[in-house]
C-alpha positions in Angstrom: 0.0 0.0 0.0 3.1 2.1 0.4 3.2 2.3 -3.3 0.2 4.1 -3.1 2.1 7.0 -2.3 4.9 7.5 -4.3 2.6 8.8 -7.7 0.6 10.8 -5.4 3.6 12.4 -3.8 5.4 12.5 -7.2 1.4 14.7 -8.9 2.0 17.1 -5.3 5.4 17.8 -6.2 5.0 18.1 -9.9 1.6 21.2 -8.7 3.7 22.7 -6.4 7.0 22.9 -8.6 5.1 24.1 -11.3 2.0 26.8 -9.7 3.0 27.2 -6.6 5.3 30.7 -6.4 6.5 32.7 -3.5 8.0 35.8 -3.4 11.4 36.0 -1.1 10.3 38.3 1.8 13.0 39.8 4.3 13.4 37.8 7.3 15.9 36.9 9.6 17.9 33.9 8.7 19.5 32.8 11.5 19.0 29.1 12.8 18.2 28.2 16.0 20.6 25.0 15.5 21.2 24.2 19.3 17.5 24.0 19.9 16.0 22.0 17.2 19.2 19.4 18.1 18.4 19.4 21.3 14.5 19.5 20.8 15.3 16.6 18.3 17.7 14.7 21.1 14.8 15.1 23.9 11.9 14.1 21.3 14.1 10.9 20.0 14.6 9.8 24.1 11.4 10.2 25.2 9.8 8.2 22.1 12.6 5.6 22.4 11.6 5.4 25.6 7.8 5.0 25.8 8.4 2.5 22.6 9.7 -0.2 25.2 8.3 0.2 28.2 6.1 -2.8 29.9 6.7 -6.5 29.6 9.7 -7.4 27.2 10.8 -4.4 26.6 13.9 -2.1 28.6 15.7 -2.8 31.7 16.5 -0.6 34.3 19.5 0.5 33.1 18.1 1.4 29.5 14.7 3.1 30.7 16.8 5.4 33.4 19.3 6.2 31.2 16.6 7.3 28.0 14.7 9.0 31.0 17.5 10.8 32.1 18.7 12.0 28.7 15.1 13.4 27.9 14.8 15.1 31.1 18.2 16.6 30.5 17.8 17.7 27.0 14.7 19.1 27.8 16.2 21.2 30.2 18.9 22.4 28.7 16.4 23.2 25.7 14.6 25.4 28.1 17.6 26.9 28.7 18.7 27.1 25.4 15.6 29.0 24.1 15.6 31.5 26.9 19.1 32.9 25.3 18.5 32.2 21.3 17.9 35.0 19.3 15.6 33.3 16.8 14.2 30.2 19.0 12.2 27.2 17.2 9.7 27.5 20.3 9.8 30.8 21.8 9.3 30.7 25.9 6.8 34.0 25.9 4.5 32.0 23.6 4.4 28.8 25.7 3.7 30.3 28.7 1.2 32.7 26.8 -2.5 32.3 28.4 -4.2 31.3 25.2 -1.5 29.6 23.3 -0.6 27.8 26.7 -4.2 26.2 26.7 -4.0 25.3 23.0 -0.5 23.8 23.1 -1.6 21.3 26.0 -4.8 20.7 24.9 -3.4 19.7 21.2 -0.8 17.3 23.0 -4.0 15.8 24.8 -5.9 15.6 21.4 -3.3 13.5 19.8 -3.2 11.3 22.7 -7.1 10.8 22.0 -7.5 10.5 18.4 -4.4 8.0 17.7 -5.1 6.0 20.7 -8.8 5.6 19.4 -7.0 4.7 15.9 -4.4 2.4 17.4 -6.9 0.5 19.9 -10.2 0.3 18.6 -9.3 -1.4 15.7 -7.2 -3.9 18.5 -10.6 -4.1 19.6 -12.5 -5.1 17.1 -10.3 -7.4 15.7 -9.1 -9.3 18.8 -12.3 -9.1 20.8 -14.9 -8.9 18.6 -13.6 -11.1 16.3 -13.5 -9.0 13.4 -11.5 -8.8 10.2 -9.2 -5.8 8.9 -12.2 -4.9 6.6 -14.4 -4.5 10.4 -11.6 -2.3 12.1 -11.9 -0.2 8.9 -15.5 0.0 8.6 -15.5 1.2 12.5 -12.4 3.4 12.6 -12.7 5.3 9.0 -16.7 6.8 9.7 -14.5 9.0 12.5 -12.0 10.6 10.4 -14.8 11.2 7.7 -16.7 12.7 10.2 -13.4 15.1 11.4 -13.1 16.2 8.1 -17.0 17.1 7.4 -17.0 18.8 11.4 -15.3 21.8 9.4 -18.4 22.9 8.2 -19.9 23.7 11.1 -16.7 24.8 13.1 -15.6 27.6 11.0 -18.9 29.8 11.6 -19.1 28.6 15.5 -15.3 29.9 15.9 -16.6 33.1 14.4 -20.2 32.9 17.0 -19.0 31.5 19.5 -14.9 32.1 19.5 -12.3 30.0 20.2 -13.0 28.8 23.9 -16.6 27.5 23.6 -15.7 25.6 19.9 -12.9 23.8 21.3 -14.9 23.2 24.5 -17.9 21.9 22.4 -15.6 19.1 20.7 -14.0 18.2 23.7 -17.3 17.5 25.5 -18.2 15.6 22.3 -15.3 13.3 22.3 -15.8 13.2 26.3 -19.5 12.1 25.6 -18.0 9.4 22.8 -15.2 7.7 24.9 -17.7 7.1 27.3 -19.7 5.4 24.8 -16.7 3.2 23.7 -16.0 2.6 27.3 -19.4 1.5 27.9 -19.5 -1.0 24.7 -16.3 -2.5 25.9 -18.1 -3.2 29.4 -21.3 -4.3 27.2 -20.2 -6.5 24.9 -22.5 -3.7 22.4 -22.8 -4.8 18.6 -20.4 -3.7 16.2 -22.8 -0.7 14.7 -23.5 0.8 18.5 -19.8 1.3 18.8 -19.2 2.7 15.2 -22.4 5.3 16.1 -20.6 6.4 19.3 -17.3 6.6 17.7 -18.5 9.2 15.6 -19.4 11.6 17.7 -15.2 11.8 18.4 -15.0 12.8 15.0 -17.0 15.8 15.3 -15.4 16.5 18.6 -12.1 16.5 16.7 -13.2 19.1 14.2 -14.0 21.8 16.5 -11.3 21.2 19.2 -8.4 21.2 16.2 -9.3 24.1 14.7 -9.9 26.3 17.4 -6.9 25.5 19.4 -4.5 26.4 16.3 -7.0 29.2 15.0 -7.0 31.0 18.8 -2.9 30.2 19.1 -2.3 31.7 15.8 -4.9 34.7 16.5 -2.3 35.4 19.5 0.3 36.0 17.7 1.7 38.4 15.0 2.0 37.2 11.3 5.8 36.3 10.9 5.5 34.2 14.0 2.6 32.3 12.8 4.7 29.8 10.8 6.6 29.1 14.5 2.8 28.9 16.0 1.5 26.8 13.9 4.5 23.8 13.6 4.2 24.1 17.2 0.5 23.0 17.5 1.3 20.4 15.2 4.7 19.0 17.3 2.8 18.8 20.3 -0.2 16.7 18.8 2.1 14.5 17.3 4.3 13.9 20.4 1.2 13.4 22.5 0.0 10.7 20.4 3.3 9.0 20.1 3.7 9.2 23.5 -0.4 8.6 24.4 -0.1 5.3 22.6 3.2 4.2 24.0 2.0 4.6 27.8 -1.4 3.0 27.0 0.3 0.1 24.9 2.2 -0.8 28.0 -1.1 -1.0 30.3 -2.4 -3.3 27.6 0.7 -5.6 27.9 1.3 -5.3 31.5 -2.4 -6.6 32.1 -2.4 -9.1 29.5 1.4 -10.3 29.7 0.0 -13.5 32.2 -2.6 -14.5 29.7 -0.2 -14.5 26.9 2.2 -15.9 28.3 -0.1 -19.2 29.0 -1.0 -18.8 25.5 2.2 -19.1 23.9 3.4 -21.9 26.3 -0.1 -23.8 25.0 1.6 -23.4 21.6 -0.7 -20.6 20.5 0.3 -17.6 19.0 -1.5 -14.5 20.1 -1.0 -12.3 16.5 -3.4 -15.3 15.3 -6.4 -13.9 17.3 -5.9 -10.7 15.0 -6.5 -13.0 11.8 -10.2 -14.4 11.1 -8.3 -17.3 9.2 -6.0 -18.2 12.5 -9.1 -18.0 14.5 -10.5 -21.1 13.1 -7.8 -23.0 13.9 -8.0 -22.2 17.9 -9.9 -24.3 20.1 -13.4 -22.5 21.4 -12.2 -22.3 25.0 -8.9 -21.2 24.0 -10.4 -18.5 21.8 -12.6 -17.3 24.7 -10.4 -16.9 26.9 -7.7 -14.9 24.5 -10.8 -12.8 23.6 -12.1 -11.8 27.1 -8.4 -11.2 28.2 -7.7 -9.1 25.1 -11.3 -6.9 25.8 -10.1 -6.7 29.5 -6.8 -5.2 28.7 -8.3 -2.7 26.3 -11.1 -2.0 28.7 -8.8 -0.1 31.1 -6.7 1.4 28.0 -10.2 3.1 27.3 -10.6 4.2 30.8 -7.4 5.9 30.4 -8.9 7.4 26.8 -11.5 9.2 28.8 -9.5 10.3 31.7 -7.8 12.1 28.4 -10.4 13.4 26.9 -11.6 14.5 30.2 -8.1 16.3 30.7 -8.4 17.9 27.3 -12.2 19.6 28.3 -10.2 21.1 31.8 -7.2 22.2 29.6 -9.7 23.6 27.2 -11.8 26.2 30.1 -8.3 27.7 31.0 -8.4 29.5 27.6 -9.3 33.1 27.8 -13.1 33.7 26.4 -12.0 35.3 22.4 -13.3 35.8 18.8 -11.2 36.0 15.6 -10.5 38.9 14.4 -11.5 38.2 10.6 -13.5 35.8 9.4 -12.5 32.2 8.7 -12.5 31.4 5.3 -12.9 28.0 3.8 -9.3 27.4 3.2 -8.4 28.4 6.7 -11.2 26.0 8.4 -10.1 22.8 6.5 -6.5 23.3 6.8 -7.1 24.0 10.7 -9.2 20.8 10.5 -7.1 18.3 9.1 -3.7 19.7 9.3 
């Protein structure tokens, strides 16, 4: 499927090389070179890190040293930024009161929507017994729905400003992790939980766009480039970290029952394949499935608990309107971007 993307990437290149010109506007030009290393160094620790911990994965030694070399870049990044003349991430706009708010709360979206993208699709597969084709059919509806939740966003940012959009999806994707908490606890059919999932997506919509819509609103033009990456860093890192820290709950609580498994001679990625399935034993299936819905029944605890973070992070941003109207452009790039 990787394939897939190498003409599409090739026709975006071939637009932009060809219609896309800019004109060379004055600007300082000096890199912040110590920070983005060291941003880079902390980022590349704390990701190496999360990536093995739980069952199997570092020792001591390895997890204390990665934590220590995060912690350490980090605060010598601080540091850093304090001094640099041009920083990557400015201090004054971290510690800004609305791009403070937006900054967290994006971290806090990423850990919501790619844990919902990472785990639900566990779910359906491992303890509903579903195919690929199922995790699809349930996960896909919610970033449709993401993408569409632009068309109402954009005028309630203008209506309603920044505060009360973003607070809107973030009680929307509060409402729908409790829904996919309460069809793990249910056993609910396949087309309850793809319903509630989709309210997520339409919490997702609102929440994205006004968080980078109020940061960039808070800043002056030629820092809205700086802004704007910075939104998207923290959503990222959130999620890679979100998923990380969750996938180690899942293993800690299933590591017993997998362990039985494999010393019964079963492998545990067949409970992922419809076609390996077949092959288990009833019992043996039943068993793998109720301890695989068990794990990911307190990973979605820890979903909410984030999404419930994300509505708190959300109030602490100041009660503002955008000073222009959004235009389409603006809304779907704030959207999906």
């Amino acid at each position: 499927m990787f394939y897939v993307n190498l003409p599409l990437g090739a026709m975006g290149f071939a637009v932009l090389a060809w219609k896309y010109h800019d004109r060379e506007k004055p600007h300082s030009t000096d890199l912040d070179l110590p920070g983005i290393t060291l941003l880079a160094v902390a980022s590349t620790a704390l990701l190496a890190l999360v990536s093995g911990l739980g069952p199997g994965g570092w020792n001591g030694v390895t997890t204390a040293a990665l934590l220590a070399l995060a912690l350490g870049a980090t605060i010598v990044f601080v540091r850093t930024e304090r001094r640099a003349a041009n920083p990557v991430l400015p201090p004054d706009l971290v510690a800004h009161r609305t791009i403070g708010p937006s900054l967290l709360g994006s971290l806090l979206l990423g850990v919501c929507f790619l844990s919902l993208d990472t785990y639900v699709p566990l779910y359906v597969q491992g303890a509903k017994g579903g195919g690929a084709a199922a995790a699809a059919g349930v996960v896909t509806p919610v970033m449709l729905t993401w993408a569409a939740s632009g068309l109402f966003a954009a005028p309630l940012v203008v209506r309603w400003g920044f505060r009360n959009t973003a607070a809107l999806g973030s009680a929307l994707t509060v409402v729908s992790f409790a829904g996919l908490l309460a069809c793990s606890l249910l056993d609910a059919p396949r087309w309850v939980l793809t319903a509630v999932l989709l309210l997520s997506g339409l919490g997702f919509g609102p929440a994205s766009m006004a968080y980078i819509l109020a940061a960039q609103n808070a800043v002056t033009w030629q820092r809205r480039g700086i802004i704007t990456s910075a939104i998207q860093f923290f959503r990222t890192i959130g999620g890679a970290v979100g998923i990380g820290v969750l996938g180690m709950v899942f293993n800690v609580l299933t590591a017993p029952q997998m362990r039985r498994l494999r010393e019964a001679g079963i492998n545990p990625a067949e409970l992922m394949d419809p076609h390996g399935r077949a092959t288990l034993p009833p019992d043996a299936m039943r068993r793998a499935s109720a301890m695989i819905a068990h794990g990911l029944t307190w990973v979605f605890v820890l979903m909410l608990l984030s999404a419930l973070a994300q509505a708190l992070v959300t109030l602490l941003m100041p009660d503002q309107r955008s000073d222009h109207v959004v235009t389409r452009t603006e809304a779907l790039e704030a959207t999906v971007g």
